[in-house]
C-alpha positions in Angstrom: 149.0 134.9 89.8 151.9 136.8 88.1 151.5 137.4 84.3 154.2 138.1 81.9 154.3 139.2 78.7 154.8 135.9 77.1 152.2 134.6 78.8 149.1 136.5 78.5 146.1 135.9 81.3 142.8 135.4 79.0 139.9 135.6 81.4 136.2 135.3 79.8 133.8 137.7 80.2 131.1 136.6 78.0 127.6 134.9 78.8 128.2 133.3 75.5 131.3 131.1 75.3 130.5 129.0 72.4 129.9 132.2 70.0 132.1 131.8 67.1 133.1 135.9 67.0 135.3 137.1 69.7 136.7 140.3 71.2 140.1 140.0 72.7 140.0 143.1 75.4 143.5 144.3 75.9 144.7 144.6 79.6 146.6 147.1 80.3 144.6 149.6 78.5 142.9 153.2 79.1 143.9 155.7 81.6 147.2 155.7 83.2 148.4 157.4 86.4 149.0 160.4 84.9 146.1 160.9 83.5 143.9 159.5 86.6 145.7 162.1 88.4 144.9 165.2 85.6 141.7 164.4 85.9 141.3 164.1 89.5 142.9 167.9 89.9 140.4 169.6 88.0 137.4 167.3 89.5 138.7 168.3 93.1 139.9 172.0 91.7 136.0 172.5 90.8 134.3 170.6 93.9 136.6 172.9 96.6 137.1 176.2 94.2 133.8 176.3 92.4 133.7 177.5 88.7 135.1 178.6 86.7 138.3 176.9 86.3 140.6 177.7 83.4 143.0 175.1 82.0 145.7 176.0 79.7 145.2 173.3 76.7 143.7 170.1 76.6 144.0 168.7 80.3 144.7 165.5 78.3 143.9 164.9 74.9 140.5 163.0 74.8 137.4 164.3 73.4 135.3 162.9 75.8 137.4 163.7 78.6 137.8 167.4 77.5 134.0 167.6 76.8 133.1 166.0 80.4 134.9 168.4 82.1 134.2 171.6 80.4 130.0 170.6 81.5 131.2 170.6 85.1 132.6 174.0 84.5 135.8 173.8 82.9 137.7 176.3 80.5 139.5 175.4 78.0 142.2 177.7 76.7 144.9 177.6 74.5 147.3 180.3 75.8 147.2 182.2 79.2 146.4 185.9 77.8 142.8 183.7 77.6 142.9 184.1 81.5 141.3 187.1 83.7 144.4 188.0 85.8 144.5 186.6 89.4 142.3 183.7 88.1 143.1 180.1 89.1 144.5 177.8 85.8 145.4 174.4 85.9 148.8 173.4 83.4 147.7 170.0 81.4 149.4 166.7 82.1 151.6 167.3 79.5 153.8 170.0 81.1 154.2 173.6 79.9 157.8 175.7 79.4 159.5 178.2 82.2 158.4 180.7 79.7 155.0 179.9 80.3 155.2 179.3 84.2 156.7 182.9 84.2 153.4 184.9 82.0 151.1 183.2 84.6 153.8 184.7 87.4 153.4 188.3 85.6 149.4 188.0 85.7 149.3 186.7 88.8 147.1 183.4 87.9 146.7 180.9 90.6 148.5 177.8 88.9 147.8 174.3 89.8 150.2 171.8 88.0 148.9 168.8 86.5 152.1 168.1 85.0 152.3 164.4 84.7 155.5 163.3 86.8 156.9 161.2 84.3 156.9 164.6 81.9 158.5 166.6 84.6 161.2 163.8 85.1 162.4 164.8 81.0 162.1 168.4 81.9 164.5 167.6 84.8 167.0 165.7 83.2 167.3 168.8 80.2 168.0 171.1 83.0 170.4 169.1 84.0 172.3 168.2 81.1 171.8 172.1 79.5 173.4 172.9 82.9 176.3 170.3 82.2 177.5 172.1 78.6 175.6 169.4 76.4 173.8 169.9 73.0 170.3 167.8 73.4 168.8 166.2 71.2 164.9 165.9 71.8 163.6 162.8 70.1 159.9 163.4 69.5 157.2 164.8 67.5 157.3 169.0 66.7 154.0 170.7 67.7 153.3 168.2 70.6 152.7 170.4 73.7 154.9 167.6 76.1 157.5 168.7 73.2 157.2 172.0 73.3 157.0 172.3 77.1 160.5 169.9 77.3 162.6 172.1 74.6 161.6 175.1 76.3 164.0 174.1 79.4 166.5 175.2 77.1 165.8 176.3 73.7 169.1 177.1 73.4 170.7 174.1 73.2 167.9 171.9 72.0 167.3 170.5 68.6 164.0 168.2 67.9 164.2 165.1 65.5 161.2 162.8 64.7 163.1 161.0 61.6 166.4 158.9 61.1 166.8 161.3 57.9 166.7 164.5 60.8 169.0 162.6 63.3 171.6 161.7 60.2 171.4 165.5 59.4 171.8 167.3 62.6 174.6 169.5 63.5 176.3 170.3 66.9 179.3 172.6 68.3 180.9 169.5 69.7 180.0 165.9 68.5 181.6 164.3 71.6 179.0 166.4 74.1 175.6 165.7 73.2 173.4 163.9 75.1 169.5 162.9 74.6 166.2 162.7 75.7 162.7 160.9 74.0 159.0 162.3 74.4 156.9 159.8 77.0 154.6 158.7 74.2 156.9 157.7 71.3 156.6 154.0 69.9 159.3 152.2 71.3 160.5 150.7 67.9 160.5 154.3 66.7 162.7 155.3 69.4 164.7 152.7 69.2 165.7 153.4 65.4 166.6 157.1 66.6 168.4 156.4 69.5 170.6 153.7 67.4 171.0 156.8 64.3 172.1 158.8 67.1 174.5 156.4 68.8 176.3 155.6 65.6 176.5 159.3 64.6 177.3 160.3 68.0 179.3 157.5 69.6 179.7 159.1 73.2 176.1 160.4 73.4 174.5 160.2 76.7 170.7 159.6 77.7 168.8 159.4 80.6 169.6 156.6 83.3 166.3 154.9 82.8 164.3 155.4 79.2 161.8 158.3 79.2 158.9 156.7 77.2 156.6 156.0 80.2 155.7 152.4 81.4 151.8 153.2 80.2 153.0 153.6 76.7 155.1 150.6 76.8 152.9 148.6 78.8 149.6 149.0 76.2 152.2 148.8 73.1 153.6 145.5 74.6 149.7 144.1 75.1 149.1 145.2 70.8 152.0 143.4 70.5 151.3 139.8 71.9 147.5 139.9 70.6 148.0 141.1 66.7 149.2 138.4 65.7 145.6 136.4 66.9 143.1 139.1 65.6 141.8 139.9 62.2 141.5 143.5 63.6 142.8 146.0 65.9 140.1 148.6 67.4 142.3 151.6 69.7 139.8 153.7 71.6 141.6 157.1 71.6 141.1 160.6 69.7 143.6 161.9 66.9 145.4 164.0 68.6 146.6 161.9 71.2 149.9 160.7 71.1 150.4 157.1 72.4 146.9 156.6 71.0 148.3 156.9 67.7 151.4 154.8 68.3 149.1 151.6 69.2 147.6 151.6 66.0 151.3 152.0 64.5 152.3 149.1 66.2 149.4 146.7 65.1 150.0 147.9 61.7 153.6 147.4 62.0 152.6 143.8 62.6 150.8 142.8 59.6 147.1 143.8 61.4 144.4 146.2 60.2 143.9 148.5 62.7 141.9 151.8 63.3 141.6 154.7 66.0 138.2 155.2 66.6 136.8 157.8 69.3 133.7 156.3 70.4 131.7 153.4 68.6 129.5 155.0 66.0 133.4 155.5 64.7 133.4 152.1 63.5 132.3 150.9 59.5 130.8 147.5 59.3 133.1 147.0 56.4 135.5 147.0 58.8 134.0 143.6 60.2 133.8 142.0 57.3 135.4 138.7 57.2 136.8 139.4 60.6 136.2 136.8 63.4 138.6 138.1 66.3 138.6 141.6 67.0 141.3 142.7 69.5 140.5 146.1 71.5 142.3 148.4 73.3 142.8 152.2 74.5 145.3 155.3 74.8 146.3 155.9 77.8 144.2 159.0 78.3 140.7 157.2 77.3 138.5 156.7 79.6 136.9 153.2 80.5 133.4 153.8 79.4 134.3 154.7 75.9 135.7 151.1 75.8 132.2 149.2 77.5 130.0 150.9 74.5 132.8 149.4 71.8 132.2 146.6 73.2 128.1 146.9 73.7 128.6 147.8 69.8 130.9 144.4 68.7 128.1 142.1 70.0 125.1 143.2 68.8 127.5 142.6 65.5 127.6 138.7 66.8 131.2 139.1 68.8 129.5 137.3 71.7 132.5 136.2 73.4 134.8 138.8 75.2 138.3 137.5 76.6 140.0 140.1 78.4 143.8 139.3 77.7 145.9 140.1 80.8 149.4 140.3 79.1 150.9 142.3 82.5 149.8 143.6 85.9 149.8 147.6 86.1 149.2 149.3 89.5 150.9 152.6 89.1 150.3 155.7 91.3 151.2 159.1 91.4 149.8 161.4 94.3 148.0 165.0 94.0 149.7 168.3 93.7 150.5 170.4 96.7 148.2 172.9 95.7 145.3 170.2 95.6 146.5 168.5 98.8 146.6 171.7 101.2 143.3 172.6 99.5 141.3 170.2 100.6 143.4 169.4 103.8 141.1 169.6 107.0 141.2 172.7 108.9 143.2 172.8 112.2 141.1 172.0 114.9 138.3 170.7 113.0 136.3 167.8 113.9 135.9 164.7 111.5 132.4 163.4 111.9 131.9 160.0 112.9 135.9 160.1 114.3 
């Protein structure tokens, strides 16, 4: 069975049916490709490599993620100079900038690039249009490391808005070549305002050929979207520095509906709950599953004793390893497969 947006797939996964509390457990929600696939590198970088493995930032940004891995043997650093020289370092999901790819060349670090595809798909298109003579425009938020990473392609060229009020203010050599891209993780009504400012003050602006905010952030936005409206509360699992974490509870908000970004469940205050009978859940795209089950676990010993999980769309995205992973753990020629 196809679902669409419109028409949401509610399957219950409660023992008690009858109870008069409910959670309404988003679907779509949690980890994404990208993110599967980030965390997957530095699992399989520390099973074939052994520890220590250093990764420049926050592979993604999840507290629980960040904490898991750094107990398997993980580093965690913010800047490369952090790195003994000819030591292996993995680049986060969220891409890094050429000048950064070219200090790790200099100390001769063994890089392995979790860069999620989707990121390096904006870093391609501002090569290209830098290369072409355009001005770009970055739409997106200043200090986010995906940001930074994308405007280094060509700082040159690149200006950074996160308002209307910046987009109606900007100035470029030419107004009729400037083209545009959007960080992955934006809210899509927030783009959408900014793209539209810079349409009308820009009226032959080019963008990419298909939208850069990824299909996860859209996807879980799209799910807030068609529950709000039925739920006295919103509940995003996600931690505060995370991106599209932050934009679901924008969007619920947006919509009329209390909502809160909670990291785990001994986030939520019971005055939240008060007077609520339908509590809507969900996750950012880079937390993990389990933090989810213990929000729940939490809700019903609170009398939420019936869990619908609300299918609003199917999501079955996949995105293979890095080359540096895959002739890792390839098999050696010659050798013999047990059981083959």
């Amino acid at each position: 069975m196809t679902t669409t947006a419109s028409e949401p797939r509610v399957n219950n996964l409660s023992n008690q049916a009858e109870a008069t509390k409910r959670v309404l457990l988003l679907k779509p929600r949690g980890f994404c490709a990208g993110v599967v696939r980030a965390v997957d590198i530095v699992k399989i970088a520390l099973d074939t490599f052994g520890a220590p493995i250093y990764v420049r930032k926050e592979i993604v940004h999840n507290r629980y993620v960040v904490s898991d891995l750094a107990k398997k043997g993980a580093i965690f650093v913010n800047e490369l100079d952090e790195v003994p020289s000819g030591a292996r370092v993995i680049f986060s999901a969220h891409g890094v900038s050429p000048a950064v790819r070219a200090v790790a060349k200099e100390r001769g670090l063994k890089v392995i690039d979790a860069t999620c595809p989707l990121v390096t798909k904006v870093h391609v298109e501002a090569i290209k249009f830098a290369k072409q003579g355009y001005s770009l425009v970055l739409v997106g938020h200043r200090e986010h490391e995906e940001v930074e990473g994308t405007q280094g392609e060509a700082p040159e060229v690149t200006q950074v808005v996160s308002t209307v009020e910046e987009v109606n203010n900007l100035v470029v050599p030419d107004p009729d070549k400037v083209a545009y891209l959007t960080q992955t993780t934006l809210s899509l009504d927030e783009a959408r305002d900014m793209i539209e400012a810079l349409k009308k003050k820009f009226p032959n602006i080019v963008g990419p050929h298909a939208q850069d905010i990824c299909y996860a952030t859209e996807n879980r936005q799209t799910a807030v979207k068609n529950v709000a409206h039925g739920a006295d509360l919103v509940l995003v699992v996600g931690s505060k520095n995370s991106s599209n974490s932050n934009r679901l509870v924008e969007v619920s908000q947006n919509l009329g509906t209390n909502s809160y970004l909670i990291d785990k469940a001994e986030d939520i205050q019971p005055q939240w709950l008060n007077d609520v009978d339908n509590v809507a859940v969900t996750a950012g795209a880079s937390a993990p599953e389990v933090l989810v089950q213990e929000v729940i676990e939490y809700l019903q010993t609170k009398g939420f004793g019936s869990v619908d999980e609300v299918e609003v769309m199917p999501e079955n995205v996949r995105f293979g390893l890095p080359p540096e992973i895959v002739q890792a753990i390839k098999p050696a020629p010659g050798a013999v497969t047990v059981g083959a």
